[in-house]
KENU-161281 format. One line per field, with one value per residue (C-alpha): residue in three letters; x, y, z; residue number from 1. Coordinates in steps of 0.25 Angstrom, whole numbers, always signed. Example, Ala and Ser with C-alpha at 12.3 -4.5 7.8 and 13.67 -1.06 7.14 Angstrom:
2
r = ALA SER
east = +49 +55
north = -18 -4
up = +31 +29
k = 1 2
***
This chain:
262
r = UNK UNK UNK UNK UNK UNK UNK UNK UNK UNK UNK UNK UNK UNK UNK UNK UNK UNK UNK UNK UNK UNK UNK UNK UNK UNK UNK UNK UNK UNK UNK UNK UNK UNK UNK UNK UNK UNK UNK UNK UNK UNK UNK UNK UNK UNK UNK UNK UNK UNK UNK UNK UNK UNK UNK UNK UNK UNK UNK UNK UNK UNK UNK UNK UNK UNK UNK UNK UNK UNK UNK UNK UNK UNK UNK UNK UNK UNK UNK UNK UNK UNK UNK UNK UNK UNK UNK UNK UNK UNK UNK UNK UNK UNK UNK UNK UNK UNK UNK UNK UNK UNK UNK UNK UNK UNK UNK UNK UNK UNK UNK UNK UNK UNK UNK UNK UNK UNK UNK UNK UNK UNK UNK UNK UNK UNK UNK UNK UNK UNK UNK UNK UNK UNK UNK UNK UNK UNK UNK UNK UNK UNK UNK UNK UNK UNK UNK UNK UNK UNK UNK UNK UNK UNK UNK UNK UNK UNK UNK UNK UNK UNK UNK UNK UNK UNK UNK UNK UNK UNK UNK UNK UNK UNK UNK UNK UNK UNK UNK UNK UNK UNK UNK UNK UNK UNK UNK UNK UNK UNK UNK UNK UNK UNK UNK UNK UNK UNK UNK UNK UNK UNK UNK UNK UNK UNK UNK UNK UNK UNK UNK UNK UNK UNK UNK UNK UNK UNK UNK UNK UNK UNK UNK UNK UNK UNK UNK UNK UNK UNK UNK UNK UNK UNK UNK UNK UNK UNK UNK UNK UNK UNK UNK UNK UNK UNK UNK UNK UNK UNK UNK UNK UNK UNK UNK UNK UNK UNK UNK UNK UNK UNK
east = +130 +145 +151 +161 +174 +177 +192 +193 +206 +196 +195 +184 +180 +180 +172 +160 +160 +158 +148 +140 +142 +135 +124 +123 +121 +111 +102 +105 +99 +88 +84 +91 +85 +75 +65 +71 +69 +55 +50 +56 +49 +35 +36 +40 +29 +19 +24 +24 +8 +4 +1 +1 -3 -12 -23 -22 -32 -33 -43 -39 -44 -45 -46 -50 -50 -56 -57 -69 -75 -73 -62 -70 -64 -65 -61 -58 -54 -47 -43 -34 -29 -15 -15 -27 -28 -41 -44 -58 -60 -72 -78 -78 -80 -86 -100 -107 -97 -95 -97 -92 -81 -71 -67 -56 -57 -46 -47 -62 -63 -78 -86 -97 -108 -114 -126 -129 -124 -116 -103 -97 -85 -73 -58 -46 -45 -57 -54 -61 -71 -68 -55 -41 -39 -42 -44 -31 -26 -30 -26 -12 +0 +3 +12 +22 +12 +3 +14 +26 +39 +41 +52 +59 +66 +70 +66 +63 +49 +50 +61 +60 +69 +59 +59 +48 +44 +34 +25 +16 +4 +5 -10 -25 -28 -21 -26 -15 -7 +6 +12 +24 +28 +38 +45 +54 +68 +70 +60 +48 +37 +29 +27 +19 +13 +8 -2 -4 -13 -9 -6 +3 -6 -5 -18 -15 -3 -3 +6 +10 +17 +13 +17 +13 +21 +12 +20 +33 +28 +24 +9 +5 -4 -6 -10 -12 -17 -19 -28 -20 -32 -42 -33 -34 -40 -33 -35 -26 -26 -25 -22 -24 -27 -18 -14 -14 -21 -29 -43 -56 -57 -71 -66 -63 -77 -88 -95 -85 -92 -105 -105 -97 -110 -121
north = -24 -23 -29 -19 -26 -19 -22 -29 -20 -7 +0 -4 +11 +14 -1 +4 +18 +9 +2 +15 +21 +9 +10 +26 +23 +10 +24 +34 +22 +18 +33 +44 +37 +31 +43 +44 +29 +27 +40 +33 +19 +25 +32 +20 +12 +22 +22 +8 +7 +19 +21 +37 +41 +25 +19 +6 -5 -18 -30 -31 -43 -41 -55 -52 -60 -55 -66 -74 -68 -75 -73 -60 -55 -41 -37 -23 -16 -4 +6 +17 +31 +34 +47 +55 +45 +38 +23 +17 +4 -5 -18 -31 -41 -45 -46 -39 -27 -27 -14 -6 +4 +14 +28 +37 +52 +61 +60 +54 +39 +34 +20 +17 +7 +1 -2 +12 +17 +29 +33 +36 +41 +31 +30 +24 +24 +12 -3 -9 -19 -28 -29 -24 -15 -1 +9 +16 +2 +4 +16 +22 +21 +36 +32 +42 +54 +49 +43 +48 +39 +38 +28 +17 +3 -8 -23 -36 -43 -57 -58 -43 -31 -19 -4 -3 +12 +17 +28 +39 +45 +60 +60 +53 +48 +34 +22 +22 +30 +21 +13 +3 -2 -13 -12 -21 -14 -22 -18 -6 -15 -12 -28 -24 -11 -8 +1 +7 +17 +30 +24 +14 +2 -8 -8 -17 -24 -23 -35 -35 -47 -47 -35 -37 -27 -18 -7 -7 -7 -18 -19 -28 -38 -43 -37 -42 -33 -35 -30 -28 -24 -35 -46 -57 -47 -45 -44 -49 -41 -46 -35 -41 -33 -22 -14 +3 +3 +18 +17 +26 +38 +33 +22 +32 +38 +37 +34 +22 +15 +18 +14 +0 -4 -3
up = +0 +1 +13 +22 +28 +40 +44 +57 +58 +58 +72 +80 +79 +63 +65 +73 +64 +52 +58 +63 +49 +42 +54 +50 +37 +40 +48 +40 +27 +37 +40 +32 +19 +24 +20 +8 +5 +12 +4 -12 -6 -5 -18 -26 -17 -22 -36 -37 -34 -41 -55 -58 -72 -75 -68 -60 -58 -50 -44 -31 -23 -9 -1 +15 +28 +41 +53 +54 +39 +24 +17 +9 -7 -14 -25 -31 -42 -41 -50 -47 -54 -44 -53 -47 -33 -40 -38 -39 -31 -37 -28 -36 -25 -15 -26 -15 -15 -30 -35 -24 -25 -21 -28 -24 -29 -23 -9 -10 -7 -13 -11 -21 -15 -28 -20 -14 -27 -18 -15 -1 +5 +6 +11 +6 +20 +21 +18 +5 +8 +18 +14 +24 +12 +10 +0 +1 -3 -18 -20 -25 -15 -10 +2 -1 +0 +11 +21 +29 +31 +46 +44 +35 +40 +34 +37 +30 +25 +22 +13 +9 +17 +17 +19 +30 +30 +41 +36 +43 +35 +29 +29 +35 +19 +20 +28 +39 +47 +46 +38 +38 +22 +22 +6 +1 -2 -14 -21 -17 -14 -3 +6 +19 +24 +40 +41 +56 +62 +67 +80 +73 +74 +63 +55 +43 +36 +22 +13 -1 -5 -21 -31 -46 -57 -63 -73 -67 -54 -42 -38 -25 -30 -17 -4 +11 +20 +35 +44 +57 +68 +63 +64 +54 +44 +30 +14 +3 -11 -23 -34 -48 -62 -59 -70 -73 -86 -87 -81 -87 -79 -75 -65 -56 -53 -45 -60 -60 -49 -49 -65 -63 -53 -63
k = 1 2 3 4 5 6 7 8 9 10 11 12 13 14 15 16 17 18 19 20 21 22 23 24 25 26 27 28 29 30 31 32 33 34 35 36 37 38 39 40 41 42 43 44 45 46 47 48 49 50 51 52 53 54 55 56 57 58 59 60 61 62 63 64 65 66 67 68 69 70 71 72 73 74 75 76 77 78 79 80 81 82 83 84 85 86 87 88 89 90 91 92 93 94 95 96 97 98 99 100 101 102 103 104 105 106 107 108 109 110 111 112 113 114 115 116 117 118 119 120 121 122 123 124 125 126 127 128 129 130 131 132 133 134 135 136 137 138 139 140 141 142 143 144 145 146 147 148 149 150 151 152 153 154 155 156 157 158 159 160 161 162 163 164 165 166 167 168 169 170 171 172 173 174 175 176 177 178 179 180 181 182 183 184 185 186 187 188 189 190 191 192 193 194 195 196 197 198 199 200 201 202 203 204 205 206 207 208 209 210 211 212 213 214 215 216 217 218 219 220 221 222 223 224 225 226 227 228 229 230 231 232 233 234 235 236 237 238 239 240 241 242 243 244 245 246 247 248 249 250 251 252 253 254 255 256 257 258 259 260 261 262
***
């Protein structure tokens, strides 16, 4: 950034209309653009997780911690098609869960119980397992068309200055009302998220401090998600085998789980 000289000869008066120019211009940055910025952030945020046009699979490990219980482990695999909003979520641990599984059609989110051998009525809305996280955590990012901006500031997370962008839902379909997304500037990678009822409480702080580069793009390989009314509460995921090689159609019906439990 390139340095301005002010000459100490300069009236005082041309001196303070300099300084409430660059102030003007620091608002109009912070407010004028704001929108304009916040709205090109969530797009690339969105395109950086989503993979229109291929499928894309994980093993996600989800460790958990909840005062006065064992540390408890679950894994998962999840497949997704961003294209027509489809993912298929099966249980691989705990053993006693294996076998489980989620299925999202449209609109409609399913649970299989291998056991009962039936499928009822979910919600991305629900948390998985016992786990912090929740369904809508697996599937692909679409903040752009489900949240509103209500404002943008700047601030700093550890070594990183950040865009922190405050957003209102458009619809009752996502998990939380509010949300606050601290992004670095350098680079549009998302580093903490606060998610707050509709009455502004904090419900859960979400940290991503490792990305992995999958085509062209950066993937968080690691997540830490905080439970913030059952204090002490949180679950670290681990994403491993990420990759967008096409998936059978198969794997994402009801036929798809009932037929991997036999």
């Amino acid at each position: 950034m390139n340095t301005i000289d002010i000459s100490r000869r300069r009236t005082p008066a041309l001196a303070v209309a300099a300084v409430l120019i660059l102030c003007l211009g620091m608002s109009l940055g912070a407010q004028g653009l704001s929108n304009q910025a916040a709205e090109k952030i969530l797009e690339e945020l969105d395109d950086l997780g989503n993979f229109p046009g291929k499928d894309y699979s994980a093993l996600f490990t989800i460790v958990s911690e909840k005062p006065g219980e064992k540390q408890s482990v679950s894994q998962v695999r999840v497949f997704r098609r961003d294209s027509r909003k489809q993912f298929t979520i099966l249980v691989m641990l705990p053993e006693v869960n294996k076998g489980q599984g989620y299925l999202r059609e449209d609109d409609n989110v399913w649970f299989y119980d291998p056991t009962s051998r039936k499928f009822s009525h979910s919600s991305i809305k629900e948390n998985l397992q016992n786990s912090e996280a929740k369904n809508a955590d697996f599937t692909a990012s679409s903040l752009k068309d489900d949240y509103g901006i209500q404002s943008i500031a700047e601030g700093k997370l550890g070594q990183y200055p950040v865009w922190i962008l405050e957003l209102k839902a458009k619809n009752n379909e996502v998990p939380y009302e509010l949300l606050k997304l601290h992004i670095r500037k350098d680079r549009t990678m998302l580093l903490k998220e606060e998610a707050f009822s509709v009455n502004g409480r904090l419900m859960r702080t979400t940290l991503y401090p490792k990305y992995v580069s999958l085509e062209n793009k950066l993937l968080p390989s690691q997540i830490l998600i905080v439970d913030e009314i059952n204090k002490g509460e949180k679950s670290q995921i681990s994403m491993t085998e990420q990759n967008v090689e096409k998936l059978p159609d198969k794997v994402f019906t009801k036929a798809f789980l009932e037929q991997v439990n036999r």
